[in-house]
C-alpha positions in Angstrom: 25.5 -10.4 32.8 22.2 -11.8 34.3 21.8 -15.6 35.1 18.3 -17.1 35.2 16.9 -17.7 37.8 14.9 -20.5 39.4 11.4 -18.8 38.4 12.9 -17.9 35.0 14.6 -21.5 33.9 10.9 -22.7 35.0 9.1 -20.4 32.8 11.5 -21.5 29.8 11.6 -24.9 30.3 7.6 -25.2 30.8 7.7 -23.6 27.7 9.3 -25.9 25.8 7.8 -28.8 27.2 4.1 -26.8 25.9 5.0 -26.4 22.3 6.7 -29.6 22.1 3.0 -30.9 22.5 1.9 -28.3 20.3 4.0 -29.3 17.4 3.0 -33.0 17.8 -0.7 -32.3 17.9 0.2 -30.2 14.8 1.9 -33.0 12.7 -0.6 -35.0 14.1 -3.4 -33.3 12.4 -4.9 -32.5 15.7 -4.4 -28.6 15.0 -5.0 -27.3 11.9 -2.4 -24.3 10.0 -4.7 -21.2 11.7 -4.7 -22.4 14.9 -0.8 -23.5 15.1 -0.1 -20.1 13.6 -0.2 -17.8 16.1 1.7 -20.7 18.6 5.1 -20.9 16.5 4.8 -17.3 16.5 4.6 -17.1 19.8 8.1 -19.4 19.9 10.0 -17.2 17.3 9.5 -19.8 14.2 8.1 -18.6 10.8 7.7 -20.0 7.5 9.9 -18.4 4.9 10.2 -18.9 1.2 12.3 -22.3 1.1 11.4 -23.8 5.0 11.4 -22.3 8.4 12.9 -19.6 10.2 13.7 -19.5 13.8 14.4 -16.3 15.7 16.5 -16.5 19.0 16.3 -13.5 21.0 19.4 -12.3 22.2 18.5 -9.9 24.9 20.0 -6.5 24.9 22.6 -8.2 22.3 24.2 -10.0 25.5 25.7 -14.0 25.3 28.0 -16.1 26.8 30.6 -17.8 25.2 28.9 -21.0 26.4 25.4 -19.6 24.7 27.5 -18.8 21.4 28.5 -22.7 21.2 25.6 -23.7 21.7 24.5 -21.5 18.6 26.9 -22.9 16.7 25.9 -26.5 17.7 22.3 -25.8 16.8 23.7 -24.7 13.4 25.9 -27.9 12.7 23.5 -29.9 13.4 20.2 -28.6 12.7 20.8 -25.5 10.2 23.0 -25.5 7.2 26.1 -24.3 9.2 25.3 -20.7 9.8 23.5 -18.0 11.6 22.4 -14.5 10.8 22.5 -11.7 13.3 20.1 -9.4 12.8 19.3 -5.4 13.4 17.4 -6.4 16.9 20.3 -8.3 18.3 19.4 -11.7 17.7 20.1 -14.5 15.9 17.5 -16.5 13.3 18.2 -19.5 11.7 16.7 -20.1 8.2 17.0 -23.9 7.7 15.3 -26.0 10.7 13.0 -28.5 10.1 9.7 -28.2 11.9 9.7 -31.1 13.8 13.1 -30.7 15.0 12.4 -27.1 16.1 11.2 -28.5 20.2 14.7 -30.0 20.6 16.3 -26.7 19.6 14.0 -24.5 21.7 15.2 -27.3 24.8 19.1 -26.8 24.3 18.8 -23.4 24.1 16.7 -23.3 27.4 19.8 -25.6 28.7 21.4 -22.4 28.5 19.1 -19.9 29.6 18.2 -19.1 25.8 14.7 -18.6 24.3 12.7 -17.2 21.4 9.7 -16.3 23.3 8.1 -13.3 21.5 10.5 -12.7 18.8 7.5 -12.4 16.7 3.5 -11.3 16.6 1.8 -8.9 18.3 3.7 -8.6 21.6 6.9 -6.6 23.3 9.4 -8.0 21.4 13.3 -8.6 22.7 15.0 -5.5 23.9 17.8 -3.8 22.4 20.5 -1.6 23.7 24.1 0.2 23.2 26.4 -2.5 22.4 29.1 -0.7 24.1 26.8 -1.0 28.0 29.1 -1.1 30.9 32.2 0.0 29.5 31.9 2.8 27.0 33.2 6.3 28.1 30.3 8.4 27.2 28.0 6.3 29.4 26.1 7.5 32.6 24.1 4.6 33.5 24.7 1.5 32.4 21.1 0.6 31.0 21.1 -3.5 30.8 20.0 -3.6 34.4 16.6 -1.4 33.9 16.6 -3.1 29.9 16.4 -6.4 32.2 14.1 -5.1 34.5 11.5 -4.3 31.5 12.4 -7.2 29.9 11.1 -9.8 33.3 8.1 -7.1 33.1 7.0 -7.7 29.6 7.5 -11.4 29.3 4.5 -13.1 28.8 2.4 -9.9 30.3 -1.1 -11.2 29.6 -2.8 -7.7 28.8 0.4 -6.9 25.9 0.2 -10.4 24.4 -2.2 -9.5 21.9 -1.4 -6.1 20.9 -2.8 -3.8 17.8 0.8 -4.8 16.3 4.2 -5.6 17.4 6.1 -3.6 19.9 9.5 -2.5 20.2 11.4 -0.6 23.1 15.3 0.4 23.2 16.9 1.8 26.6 19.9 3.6 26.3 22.3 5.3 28.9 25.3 7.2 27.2 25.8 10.5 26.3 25.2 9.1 22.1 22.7 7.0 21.0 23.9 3.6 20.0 20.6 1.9 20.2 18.8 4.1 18.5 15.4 5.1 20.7 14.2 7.7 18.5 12.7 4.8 15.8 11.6 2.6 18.4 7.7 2.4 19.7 9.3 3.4 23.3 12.4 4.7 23.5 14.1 5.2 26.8 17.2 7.5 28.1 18.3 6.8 31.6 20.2 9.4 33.2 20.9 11.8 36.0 18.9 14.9 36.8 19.8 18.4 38.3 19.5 17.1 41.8 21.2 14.0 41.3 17.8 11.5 40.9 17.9 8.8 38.4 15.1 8.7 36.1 13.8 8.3 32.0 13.5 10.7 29.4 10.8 8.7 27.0 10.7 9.1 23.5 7.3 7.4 22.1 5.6 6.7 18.8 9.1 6.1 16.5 9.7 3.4 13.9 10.5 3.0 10.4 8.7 0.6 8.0 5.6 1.5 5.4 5.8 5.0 7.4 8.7 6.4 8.9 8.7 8.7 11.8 11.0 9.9 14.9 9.9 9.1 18.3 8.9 12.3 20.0 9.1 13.1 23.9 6.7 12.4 26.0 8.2 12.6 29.2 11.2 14.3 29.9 11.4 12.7 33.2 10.3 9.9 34.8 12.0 8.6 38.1 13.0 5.2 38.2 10.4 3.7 40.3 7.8 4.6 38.0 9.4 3.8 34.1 7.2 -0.1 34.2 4.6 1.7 35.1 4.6 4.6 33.5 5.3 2.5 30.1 2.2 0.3 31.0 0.2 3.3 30.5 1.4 4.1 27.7 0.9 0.8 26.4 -2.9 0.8 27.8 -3.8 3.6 25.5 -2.3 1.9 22.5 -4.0 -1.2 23.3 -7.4 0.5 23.5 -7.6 2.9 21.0 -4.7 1.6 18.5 -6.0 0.5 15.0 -6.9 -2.9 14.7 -9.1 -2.9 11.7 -6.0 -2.0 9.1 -2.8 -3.5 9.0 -0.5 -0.6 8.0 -2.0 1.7 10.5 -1.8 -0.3 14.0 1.6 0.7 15.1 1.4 3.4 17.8 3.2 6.1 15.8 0.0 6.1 13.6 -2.3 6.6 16.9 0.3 9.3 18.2 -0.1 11.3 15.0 -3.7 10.8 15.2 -4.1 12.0 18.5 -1.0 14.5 18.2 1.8 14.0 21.2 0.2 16.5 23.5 -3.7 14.5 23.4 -2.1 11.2 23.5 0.1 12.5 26.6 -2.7 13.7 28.0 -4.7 9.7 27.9 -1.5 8.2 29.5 -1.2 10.6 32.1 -4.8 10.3 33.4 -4.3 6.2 32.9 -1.2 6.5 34.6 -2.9 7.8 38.0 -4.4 4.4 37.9 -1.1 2.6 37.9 1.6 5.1 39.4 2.4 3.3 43.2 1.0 0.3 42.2 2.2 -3.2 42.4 4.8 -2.4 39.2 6.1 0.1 41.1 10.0 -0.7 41.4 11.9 -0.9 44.9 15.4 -0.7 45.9 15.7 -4.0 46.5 13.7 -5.4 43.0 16.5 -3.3 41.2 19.8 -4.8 43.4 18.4 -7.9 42.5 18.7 -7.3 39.0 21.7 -4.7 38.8 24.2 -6.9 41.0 23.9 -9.4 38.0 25.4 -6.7 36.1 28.3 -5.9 38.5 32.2 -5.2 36.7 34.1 -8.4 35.7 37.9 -8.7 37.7 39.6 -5.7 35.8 43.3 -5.9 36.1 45.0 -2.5 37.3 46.6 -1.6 33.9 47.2 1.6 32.4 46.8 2.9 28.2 49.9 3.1 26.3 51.8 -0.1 26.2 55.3 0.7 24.7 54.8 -2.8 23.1 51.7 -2.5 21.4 52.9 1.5 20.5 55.0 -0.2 18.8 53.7 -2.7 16.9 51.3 -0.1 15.9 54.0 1.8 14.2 55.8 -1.9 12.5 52.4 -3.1 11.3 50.1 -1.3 8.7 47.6 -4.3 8.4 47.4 -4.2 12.3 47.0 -0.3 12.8 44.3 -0.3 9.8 42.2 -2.6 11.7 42.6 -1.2 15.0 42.1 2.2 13.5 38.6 1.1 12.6 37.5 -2.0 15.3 38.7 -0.9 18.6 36.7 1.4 20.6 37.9 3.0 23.8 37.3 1.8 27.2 36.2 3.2 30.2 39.1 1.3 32.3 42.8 2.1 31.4 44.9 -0.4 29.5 41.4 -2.1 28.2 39.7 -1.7 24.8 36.5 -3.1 23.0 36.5 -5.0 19.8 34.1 -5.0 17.1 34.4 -8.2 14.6 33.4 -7.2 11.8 30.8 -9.8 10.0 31.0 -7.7 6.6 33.8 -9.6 4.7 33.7 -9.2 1.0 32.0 -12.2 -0.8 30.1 -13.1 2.7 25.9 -11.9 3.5 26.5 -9.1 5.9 25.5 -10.5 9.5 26.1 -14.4 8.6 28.6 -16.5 10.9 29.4 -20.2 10.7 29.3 -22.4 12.9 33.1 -22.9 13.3 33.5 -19.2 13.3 31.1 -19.3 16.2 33.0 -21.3 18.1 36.4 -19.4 17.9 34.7 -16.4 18.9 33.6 -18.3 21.9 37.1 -19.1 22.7 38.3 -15.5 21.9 35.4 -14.8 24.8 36.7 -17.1 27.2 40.5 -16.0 26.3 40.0 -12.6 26.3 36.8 -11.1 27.4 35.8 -12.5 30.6 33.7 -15.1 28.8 30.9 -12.7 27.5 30.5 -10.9 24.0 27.5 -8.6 22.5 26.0 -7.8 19.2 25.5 -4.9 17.8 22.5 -3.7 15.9 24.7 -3.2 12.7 25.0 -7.1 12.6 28.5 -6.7 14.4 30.2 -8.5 17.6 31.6 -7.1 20.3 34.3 -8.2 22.9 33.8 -5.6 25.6 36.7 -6.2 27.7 40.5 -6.7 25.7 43.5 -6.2 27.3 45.6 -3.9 25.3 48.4 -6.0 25.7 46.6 -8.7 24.0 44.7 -6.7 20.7 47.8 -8.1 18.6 47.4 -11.7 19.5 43.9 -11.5 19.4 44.2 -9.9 15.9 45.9 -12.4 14.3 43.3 -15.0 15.0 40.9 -13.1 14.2 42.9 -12.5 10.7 43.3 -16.0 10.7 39.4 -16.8 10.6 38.1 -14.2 8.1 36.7 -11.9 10.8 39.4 -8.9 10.7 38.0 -7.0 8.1 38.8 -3.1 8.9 35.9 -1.7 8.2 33.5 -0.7 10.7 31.9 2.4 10.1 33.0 2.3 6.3 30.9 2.4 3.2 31.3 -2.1 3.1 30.3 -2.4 6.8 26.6 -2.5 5.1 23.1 -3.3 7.0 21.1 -5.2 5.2 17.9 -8.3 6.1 17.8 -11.5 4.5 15.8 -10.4 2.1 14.0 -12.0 -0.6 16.9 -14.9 -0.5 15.0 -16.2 2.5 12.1 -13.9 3.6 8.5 -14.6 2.1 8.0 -10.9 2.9 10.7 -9.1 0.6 9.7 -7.9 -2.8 13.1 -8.0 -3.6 16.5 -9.4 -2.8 19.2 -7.5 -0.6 22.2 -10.1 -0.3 23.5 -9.9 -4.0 22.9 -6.3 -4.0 25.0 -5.8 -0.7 27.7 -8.0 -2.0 27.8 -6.2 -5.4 28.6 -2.8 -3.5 31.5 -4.7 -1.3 32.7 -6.0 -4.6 33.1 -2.9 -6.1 34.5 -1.0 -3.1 36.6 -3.7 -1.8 39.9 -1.1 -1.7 40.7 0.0 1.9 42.6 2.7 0.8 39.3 4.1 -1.5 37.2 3.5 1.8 39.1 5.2 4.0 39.2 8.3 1.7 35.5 8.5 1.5 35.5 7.9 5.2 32.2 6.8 8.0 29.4 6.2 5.6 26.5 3.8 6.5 24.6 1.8 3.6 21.1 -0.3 4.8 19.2 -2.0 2.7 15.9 -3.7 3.2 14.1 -5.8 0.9 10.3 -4.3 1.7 8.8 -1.8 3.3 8.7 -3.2 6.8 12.8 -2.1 6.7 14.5 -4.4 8.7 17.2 -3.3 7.4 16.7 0.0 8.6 17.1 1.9 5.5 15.6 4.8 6.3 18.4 5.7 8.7 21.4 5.1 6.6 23.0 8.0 5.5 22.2 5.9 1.9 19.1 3.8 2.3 18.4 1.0 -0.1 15.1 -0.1 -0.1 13.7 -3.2 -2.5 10.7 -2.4 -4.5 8.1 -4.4 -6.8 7.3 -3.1 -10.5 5.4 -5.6 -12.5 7.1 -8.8 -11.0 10.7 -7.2 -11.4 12.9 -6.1 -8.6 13.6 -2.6 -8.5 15.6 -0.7 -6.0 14.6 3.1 -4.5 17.5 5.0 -3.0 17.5 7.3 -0.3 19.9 9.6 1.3 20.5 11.9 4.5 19.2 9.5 7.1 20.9 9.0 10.5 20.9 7.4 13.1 22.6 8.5 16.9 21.3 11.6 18.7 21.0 13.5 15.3 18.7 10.8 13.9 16.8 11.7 11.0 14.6 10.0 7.9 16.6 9.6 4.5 14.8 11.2 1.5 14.1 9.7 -1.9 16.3 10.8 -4.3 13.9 9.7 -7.5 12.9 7.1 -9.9 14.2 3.5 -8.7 17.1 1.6 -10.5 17.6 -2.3 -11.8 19.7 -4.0 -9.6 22.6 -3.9 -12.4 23.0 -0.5 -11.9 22.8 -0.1 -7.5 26.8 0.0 -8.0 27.0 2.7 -10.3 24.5 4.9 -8.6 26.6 4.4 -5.1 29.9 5.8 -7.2 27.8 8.3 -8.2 26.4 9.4 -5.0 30.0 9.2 -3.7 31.3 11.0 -6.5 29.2 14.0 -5.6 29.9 13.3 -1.9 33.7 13.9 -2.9 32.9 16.7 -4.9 30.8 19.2 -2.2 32.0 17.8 1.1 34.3 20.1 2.9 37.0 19.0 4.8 36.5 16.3 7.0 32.9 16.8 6.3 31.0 13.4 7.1 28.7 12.5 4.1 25.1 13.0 5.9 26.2 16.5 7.1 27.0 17.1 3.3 23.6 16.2 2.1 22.1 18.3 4.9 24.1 21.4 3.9 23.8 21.3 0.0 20.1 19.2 -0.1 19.7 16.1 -2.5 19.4 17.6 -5.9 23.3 17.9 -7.0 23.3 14.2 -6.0 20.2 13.2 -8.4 21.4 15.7 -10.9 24.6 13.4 -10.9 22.9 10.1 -10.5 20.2 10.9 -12.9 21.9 13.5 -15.3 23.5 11.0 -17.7 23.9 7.2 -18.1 24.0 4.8 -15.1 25.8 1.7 -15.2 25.4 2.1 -19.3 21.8 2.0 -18.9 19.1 5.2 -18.8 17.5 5.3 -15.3 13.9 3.5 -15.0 10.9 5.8 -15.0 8.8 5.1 -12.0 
């Protein structure tokens, strides 16, 4: 994975040193609240209900075991024991105290860590498949070019300031596992006819107040051109994007606005301004970034070990789990390992501090020292031996991190919600752990089979709920928190936007009306019929007329 450099540990560390002034001049009274807004921001640290929260950007969801201990150190001591993982691939931390927040920022520099624009109006951190480098599917492996943009839009003074924030995937596998279509810029490297590498980009998606998939606006661009043919497009947002109205400044507004082919149109004539200019990528510029990325020292093994066969067979708890967490590899005799974070009882995406530091050394032991986070709030050890998934699982049992059930109805995405975030107009945590609770039967889950559940606790839906195939979204009536279901969104190269099934529900009932939605699921599906093609085939209404045709949870359903 990449390593700093000596131009990039400079950049870092001058940071630190700047807002450790800032924050002094701050508590000093020498800056007042407005003007030491927009600085935090800049450095990833807001203020939540109860204290501060501090966002760590994770690039392309890649770390180090050594960067994961120094995570969990930061929690120890300066958090409450814990971090949450979010559905961008970082990490935020929802207990520091502000004066303590320069020293943080320092040891996570110490290991080429950051949170430089993990908030405001700027390129945020770039996300990416999980799975780069070693899934089957993939054609190119996309962290290179994700770090490539990412050196490009650090601190680019003409996209510091944008209409609103920014966010950008790259993905380079035959499915989408970062899902482009819902980002501002989304961006699929791969191979034309004649062999040339180059982008398809997908521009104007996101979710939120108004959810919308990206559409093309490229089919291809060749690789020497994607920074600056993305700094066009990010020219024309910049000058015409809406500034005067805070639910309308994301681009996807201004490219429904325009339409696709009119706003194509302004970033093709601004990009004659910038194609063959001095962001115009070389050879060399992308060795210097894609040697970083080279294969770690693969053993010559091959699939099948008559041992592990074996223990398959002998051990149900074993087989269950690898049935669900272990994802093929593109090298024989290895596999990838998903650790679940979605234990019963436990806020999807949250990790302590000890449990930090035995993944670590499950990194170091097994993995070649590196791990990744998914965008469900999931980690990753690319690189397992085969040979060594039953060792490997017991620990893992061991700790409270072998839960088998990625991809299953309790494998739920959901934000902090209104727990922490001064945002949420309701709470997601209890609601989350209320549907594990009352679906916490492996045999039940693996009946009903892959299902995704995300819930967000406001409209700006970082929980992504408008791409689970159910979407829980927290709503405000009158000081009470309500909750407004949705169903039949996706996400992958089939992505689409869930649809409301009707009035929302009291927290009390959010278990009920997932049995019920289930029940119906069970009812239509036909065999091995995945639960969003379902609703796609027979529509929503038999699932509202089951939801909404009697009592809920012993309650009518709430008008409104």
């Amino acid at each position: 994975m990449y390593r700093y450099d000596v131009i990039d540990q400079r950049i870092v560390d001058e940071r630190v040193a700047q807002f450790r002034d800032q924050t002094r001049r701050y508590l000093a009274g020498e800056l007042s609240e407005d003007e030491f807004r927009p600085l935090r921001l800049q450095n990833g640290l807001y203020i939540q209900r109860h204290a501060p929260m501090l966002r760590i950007a994770v690039p392309y969801g890649a770390l180090r075991s050594v960067q994961l201990r120094m995570l969990a150190r930061i929690a120890r001591e300066y958090d409450r024991g814990y971090g949450h993982f979010t559905t961008r691939q970082n990490i935020q931390f929802n207990w520091p105290e502000l004066p303590k927040v320069p020293e943080i920022l320092a040891l996570l520099a110490s290991v080429e860590m950051h949170a430089i624009q993990t908030s405001g109006n700027c390129i945020r951190n770039f996300t990416s498949d999980p799975f780069a480098g070693v899934a089957g599917d993939e054609r190119i492996d996309p962290r290179p070019w994700a770090e490539i943009l990412r050196q490009w839009s650090t601190f680019h003074p003409e996209f510091a300031y944008l209409p609103r924030k920014f966010k950008m995937a790259v993905n380079g596998a035959a499915e989408d596992r970062a899902v482009i279509r819902v980002h501002d810029i989304g961006l699929e490297v791969y191979r034309n006819a004649a062999g040339e590498t180059g982008f398809r980009v997908l521009v104007g998606g996101g979710l939120g107040r108004t959810p919308i998939i990206g559409k093309e606006i490229a089919a291809f661009v060749p690789w020497q051109h994607v920074l600056t043919y993305c700094e066009a497009i990010l020219r024309v947002y910049n000058l015409h994007g809406r500034r005067d109205n805070l639910y309308k400044a994301r681009i996807k507004i201004l490219v429904q606005a325009l339409g696709i082919d009119e706003f194509r149109r302004q970033v093709e004539d601004e990009w004659q301004h910038l194609k063959d200019g001095p962001s115009t990528l070389t050879e060399d510029e992308v060795h210097r970034v894609a040697d970083q990325f080279e294969d770690p020292a693969y053993e010559a093994l091959s699939d099948g070990d008559p041992d592990y066969l074996q223990l398959l067979q002998a051990n149900k708890p074993f087989a269950a789990w690898a049935r669900r967490n272990v994802r093929h590899h593109k090298r024989a005799g290895y596999v990838s390992v998903v650790i679940s974070l979605k234990k019963t009882g436990v806020p999807p995406g949250d990790i302590t501090a000890e449990q930090m530091d035995l993944v670590a050394d499950w990194a170091d032991a097994y993995s070649f020292g590196e791990l990744r986070v998914t965008h469900e709030q999931n980690l990753v050890l690319a690189d397992v031996r085969q040979t060594d998934l039953f060792a490997l699982w017991q620990q893992l049992r061991d700790a409270g991190l072998a839960t088998p059930n990625i991809g299953l109805l309790t494998d739920i995405i959901c934000c902090p919600g209104g727990d922490f975030c001064a945002l949420a107009n309701a709470k997601s945590i209890p609601i989350a752990e209320a549907i594990q609770s009352r679906f916490d039967d492996l045999d039940y889950l693996y009946d009903v089979g892959n299902i995704e559940i995300n819930i967000s606790g406001c409209m700006n839906a970082c929980g992504h709920h408008h791409v689970g195939n159910i979407g829980i979204l927290g709503v405000d009536k009158n000081g009470e928190e309500w909750y407004q279901v949705t169903i039949g969104g996706a996400q992958g190269n089939d992505a689409s936007i869930g649809k409301v099934i009707g009035p929302s529900f009291a927290a009390a009932e959010m278990p009920a009306v997932i049995e019920a939605l289930l029940d119906t699921y069970v009812a239509q599906r036909f065999e091995d019929e995945l639960f969003v093609d379902t609703v796609r085939r027979v529509g929503v209404e038999p699932f509202k007329t089951r939801v909404y045709g009697g009592r809920v949870g012993g309650k009518k359903v709430a008008n409104g």
